[in-house]
Backbone as a printed PyTorch tensor [residue, N CA C, xyz], in Angstrom:
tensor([[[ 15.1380,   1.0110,  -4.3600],
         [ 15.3260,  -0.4090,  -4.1430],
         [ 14.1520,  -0.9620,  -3.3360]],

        [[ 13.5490,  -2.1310,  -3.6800],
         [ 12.4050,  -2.7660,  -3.4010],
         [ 13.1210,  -3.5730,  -2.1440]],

        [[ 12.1270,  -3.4520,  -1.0150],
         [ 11.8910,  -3.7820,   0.1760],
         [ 12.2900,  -5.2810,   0.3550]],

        [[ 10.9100,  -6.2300,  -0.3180],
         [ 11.0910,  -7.2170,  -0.6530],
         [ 10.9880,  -7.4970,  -2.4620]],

        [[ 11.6580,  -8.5790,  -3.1380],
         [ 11.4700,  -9.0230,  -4.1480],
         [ 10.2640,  -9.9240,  -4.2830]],

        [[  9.7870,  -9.7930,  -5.6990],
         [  8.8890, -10.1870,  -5.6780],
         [  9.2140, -11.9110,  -6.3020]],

        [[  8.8700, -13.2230,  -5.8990],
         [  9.1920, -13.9290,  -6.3240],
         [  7.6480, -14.7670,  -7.1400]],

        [[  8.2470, -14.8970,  -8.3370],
         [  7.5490, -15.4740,  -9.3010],
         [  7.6300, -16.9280,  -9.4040]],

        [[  8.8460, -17.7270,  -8.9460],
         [  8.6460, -19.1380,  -9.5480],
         [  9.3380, -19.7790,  -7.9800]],

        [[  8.3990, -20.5620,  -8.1970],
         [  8.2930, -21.6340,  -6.2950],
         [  9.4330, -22.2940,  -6.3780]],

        [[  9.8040, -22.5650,  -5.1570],
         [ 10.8450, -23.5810,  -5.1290],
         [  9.9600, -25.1090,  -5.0160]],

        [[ 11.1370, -25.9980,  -5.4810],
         [ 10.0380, -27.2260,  -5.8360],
         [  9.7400, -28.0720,  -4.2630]],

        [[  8.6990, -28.6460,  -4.1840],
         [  8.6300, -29.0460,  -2.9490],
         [  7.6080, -28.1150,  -2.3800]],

        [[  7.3160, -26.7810,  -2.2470],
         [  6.1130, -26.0040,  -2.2460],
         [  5.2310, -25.8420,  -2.7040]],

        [[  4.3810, -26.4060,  -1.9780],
         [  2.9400, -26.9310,  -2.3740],
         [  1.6820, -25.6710,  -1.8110]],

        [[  0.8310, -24.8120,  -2.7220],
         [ -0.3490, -24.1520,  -2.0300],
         [ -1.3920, -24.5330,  -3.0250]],

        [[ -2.6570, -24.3020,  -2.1470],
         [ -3.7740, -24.3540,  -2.7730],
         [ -4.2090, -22.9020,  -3.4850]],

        [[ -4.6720, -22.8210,  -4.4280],
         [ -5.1730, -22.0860,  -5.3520],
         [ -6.4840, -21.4000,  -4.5710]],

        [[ -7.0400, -20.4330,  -4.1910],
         [ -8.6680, -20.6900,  -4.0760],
         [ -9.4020, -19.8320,  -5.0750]],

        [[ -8.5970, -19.1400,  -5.9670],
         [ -9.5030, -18.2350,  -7.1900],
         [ -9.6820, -19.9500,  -8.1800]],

        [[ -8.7260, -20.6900,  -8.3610],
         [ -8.6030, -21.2710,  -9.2280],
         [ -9.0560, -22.7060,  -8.4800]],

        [[ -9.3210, -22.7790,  -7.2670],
         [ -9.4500, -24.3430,  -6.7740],
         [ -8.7510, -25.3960,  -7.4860]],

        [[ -7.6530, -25.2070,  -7.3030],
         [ -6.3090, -26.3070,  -7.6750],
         [ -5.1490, -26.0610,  -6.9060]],

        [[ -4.2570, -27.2820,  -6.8920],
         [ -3.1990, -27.3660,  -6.2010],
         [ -2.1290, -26.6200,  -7.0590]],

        [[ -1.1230, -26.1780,  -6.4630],
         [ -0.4740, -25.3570,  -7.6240],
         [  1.4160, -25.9150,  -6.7540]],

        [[  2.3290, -25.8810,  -7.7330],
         [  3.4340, -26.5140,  -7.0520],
         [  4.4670, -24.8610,  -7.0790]],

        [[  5.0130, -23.8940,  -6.2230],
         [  5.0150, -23.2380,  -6.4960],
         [  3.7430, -21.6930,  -6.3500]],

        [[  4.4010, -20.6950,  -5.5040],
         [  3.4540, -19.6340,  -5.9550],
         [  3.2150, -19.0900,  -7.3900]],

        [[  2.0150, -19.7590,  -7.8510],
         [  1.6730, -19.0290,  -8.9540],
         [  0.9640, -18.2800,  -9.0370]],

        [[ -0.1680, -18.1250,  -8.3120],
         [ -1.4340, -16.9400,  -8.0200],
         [ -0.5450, -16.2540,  -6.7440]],

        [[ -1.5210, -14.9250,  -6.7230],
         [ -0.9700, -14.0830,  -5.9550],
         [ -1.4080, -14.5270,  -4.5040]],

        [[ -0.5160, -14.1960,  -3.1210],
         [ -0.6950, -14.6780,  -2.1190],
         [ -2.2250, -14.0010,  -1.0790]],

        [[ -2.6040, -13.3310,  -1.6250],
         [ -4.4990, -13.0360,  -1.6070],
         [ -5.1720, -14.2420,  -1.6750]],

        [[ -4.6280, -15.1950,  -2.5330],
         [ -5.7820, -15.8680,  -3.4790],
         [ -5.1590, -17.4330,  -3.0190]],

        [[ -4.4840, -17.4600,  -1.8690],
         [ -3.3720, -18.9650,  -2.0670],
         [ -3.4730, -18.8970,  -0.5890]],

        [[ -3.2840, -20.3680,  -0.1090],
         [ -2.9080, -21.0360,   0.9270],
         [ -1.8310, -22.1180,   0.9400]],

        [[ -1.2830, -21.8360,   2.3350],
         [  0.4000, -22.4380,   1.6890],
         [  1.4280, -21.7910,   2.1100]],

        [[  2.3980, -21.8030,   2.1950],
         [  2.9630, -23.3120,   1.5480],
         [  2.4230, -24.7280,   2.5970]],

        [[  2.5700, -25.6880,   1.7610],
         [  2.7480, -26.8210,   2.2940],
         [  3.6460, -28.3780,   2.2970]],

        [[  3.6980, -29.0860,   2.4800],
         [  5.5350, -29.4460,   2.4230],
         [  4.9600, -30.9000,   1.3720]],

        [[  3.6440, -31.5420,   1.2570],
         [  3.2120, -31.8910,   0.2260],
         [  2.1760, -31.3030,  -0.7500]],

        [[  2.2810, -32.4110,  -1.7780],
         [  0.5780, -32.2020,  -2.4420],
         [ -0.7460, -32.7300,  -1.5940]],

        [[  0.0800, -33.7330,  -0.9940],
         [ -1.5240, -33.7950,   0.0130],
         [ -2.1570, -33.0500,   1.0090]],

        [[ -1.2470, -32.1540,   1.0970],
         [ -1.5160, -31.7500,   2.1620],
         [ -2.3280, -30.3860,   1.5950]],

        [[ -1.7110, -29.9230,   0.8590],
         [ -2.3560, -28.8390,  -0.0860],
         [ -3.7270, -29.3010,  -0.7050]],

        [[ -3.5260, -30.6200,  -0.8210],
         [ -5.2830, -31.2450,  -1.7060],
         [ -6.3590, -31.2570,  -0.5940]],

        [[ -5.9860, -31.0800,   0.4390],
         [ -6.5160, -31.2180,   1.7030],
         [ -6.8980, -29.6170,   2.4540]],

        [[ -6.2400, -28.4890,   1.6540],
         [ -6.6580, -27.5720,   2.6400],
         [ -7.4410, -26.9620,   3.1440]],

        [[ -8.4260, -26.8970,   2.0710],
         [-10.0030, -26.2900,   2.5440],
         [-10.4750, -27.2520,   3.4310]],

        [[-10.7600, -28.7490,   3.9170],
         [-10.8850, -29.6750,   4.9400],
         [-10.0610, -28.9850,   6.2870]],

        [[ -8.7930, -28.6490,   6.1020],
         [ -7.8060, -28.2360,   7.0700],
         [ -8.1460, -26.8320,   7.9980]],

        [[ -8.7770, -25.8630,   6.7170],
         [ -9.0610, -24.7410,   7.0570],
         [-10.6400, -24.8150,   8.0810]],

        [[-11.3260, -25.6620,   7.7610],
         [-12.7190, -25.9050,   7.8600],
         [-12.6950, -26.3690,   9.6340]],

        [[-11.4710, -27.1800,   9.6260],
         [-11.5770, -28.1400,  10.7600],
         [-11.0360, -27.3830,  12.1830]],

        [[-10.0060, -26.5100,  11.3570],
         [ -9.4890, -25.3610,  12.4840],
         [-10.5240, -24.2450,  12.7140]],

        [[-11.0650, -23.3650,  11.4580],
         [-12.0450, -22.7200,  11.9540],
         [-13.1590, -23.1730,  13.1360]],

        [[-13.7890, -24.2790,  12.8970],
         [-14.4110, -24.9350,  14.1540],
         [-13.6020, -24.7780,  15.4940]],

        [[-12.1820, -25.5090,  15.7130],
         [-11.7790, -25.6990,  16.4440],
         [-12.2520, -23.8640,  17.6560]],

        [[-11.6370, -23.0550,  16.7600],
         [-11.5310, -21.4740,  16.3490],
         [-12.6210, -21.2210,  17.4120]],

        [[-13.4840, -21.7250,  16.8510],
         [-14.7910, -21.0040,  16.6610],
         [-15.7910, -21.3570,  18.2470]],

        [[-14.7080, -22.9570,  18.9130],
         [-15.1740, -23.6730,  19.9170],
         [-14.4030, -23.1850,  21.1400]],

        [[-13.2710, -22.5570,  20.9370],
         [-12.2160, -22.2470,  21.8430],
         [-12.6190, -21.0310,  22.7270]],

        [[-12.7660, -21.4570,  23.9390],
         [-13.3850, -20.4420,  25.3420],
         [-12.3720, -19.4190,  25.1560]],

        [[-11.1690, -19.4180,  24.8320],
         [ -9.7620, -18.3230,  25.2780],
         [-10.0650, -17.0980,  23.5850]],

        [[-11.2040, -17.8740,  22.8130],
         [-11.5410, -16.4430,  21.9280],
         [-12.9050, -15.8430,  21.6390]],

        [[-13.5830, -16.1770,  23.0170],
         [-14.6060, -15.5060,  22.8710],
         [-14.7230, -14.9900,  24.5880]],

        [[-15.6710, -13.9230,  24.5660],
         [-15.6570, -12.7210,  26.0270],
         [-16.8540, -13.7690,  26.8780]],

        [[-16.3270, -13.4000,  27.9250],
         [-17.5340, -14.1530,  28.7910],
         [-18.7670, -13.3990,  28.4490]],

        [[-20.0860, -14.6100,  28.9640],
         [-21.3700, -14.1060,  28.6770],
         [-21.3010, -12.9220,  29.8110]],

        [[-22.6810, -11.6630,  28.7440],
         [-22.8860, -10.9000,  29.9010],
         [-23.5760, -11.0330,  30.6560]],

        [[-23.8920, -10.4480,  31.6950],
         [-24.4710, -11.2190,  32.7280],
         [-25.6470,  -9.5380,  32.9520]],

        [[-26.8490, -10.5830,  33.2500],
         [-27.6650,  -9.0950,  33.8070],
         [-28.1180,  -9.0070,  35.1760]],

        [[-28.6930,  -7.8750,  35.6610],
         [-29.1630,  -7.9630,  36.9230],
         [-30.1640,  -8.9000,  37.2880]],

        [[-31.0120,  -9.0660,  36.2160],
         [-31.8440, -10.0850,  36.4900],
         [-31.3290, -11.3550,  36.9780]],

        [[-29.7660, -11.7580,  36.4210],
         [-29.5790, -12.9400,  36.0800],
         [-29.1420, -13.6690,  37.9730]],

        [[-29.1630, -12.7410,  38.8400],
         [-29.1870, -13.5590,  40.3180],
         [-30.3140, -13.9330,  40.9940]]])
């Protein structure tokens, strides 16, 4: 007996973005490798690579995920 089932057809109202296929898809239809999502519209899903883009920055700006500089002897 399988762990989890595998589900093939979305419930409606679930919205992911595609990224093998760059399309909105209603429903998991590509495998969840290849998908972002769910999301509770289509806009929001038409929007996710913007979404993903804007958090990575955020990500990428945030002091609490990167190590303090090292510091050398020289540096007093």
């Amino acid at each position: 007996m399988a762990l989890f089932k595998k589900r093939t057809v979305g419930k409606p109202g679930e919205w992911y973005y595609c990224l093998e296929h760059k399309k909105v898809e209603e429903g998991p239809e590509c495998p969840a490798k290849d998908r972002f999502g769910p999301y509770a519209s289509r806009q929001e899903a038409e929007h996710a690579m913007e979404t993903a883009r804007e958090r990575n920055l955020e990500w990428e700006n945030d002091p609490k995920w990167h190590d303090a500089p090292a510091t050398t002897p020289d540096d007093d």
